[in-house]
C-alpha positions in Angstrom: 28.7 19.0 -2.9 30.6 21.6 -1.3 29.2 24.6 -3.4 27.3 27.2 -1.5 24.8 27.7 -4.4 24.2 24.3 -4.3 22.7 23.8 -0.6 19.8 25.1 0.9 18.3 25.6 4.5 15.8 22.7 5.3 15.0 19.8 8.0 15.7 16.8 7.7 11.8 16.0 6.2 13.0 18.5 3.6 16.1 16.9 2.1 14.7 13.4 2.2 11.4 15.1 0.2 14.5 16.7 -2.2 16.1 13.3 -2.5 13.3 11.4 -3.3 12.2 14.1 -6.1 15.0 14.0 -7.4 15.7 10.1 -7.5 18.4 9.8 -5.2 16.6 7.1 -2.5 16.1 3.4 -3.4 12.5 2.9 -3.5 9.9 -0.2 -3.1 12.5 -3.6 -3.7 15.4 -1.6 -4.3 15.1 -0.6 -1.1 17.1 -3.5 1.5 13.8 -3.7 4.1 11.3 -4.2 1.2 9.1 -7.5 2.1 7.4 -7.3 -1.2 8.1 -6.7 -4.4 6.8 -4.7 -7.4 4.9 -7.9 -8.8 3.2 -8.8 -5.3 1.9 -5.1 -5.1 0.0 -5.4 -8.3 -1.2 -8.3 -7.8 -2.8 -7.4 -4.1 -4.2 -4.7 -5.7 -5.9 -6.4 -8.5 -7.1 -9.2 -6.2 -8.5 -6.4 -4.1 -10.4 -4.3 -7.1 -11.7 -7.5 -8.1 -13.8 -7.4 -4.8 -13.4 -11.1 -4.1 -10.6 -10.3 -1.2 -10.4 -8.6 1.9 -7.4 -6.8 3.1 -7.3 -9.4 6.1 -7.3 -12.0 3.5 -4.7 -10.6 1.7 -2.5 -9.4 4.9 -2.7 -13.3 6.0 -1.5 -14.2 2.4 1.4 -12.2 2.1 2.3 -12.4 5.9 1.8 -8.7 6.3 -0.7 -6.9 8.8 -4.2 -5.8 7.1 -3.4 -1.9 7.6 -0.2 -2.5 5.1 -2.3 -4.2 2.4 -4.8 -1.1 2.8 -2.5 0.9 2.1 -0.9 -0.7 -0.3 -4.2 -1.0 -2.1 -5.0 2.7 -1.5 -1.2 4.1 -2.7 -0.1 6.1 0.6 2.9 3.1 0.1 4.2 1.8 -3.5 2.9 5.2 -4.5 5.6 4.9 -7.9 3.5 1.9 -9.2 0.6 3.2 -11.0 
């Protein structure tokens, strides 16, 4: 857009935090790098409330490294799946 009351000063941080709020970014599989999708989130999450597997476990299953499971399982990623 080209209007002037339409833009705003900001970073770069600050127009992709605009974008996202306003649902203008592809996120989780929509997205063209995403390795999982919404399905295999849940379903790490419930296998990991359920106590019985560790986030090694599950990094080993899904071919991912155990810090992405964790936070997977702890929503700093996924974050729009509840």
């Amino acid at each position: 857009c080209v209007r002037g009351d339409h833009l705003f000063e900001g970073t770069k941080k600050d127009n992709t935090a605009d974008a996202l709020r306003r649902n203008r970014l592809p996120v989780g599989e929509a997205t063209s790098w995403a390795k999982l999708r919404a399905v295999d989130v849940l379903a790490i999450r419930a296998a990991h409330a359920a106590g019985a597997v560790s986030f090694c476990a599950l990094g080993r299953q899904y071919d991912m490294s155990d810090t992405t499971i964790r936070y997977i399982v702890r929503r700093r990623t996924w974050k729009q799946l509840l």
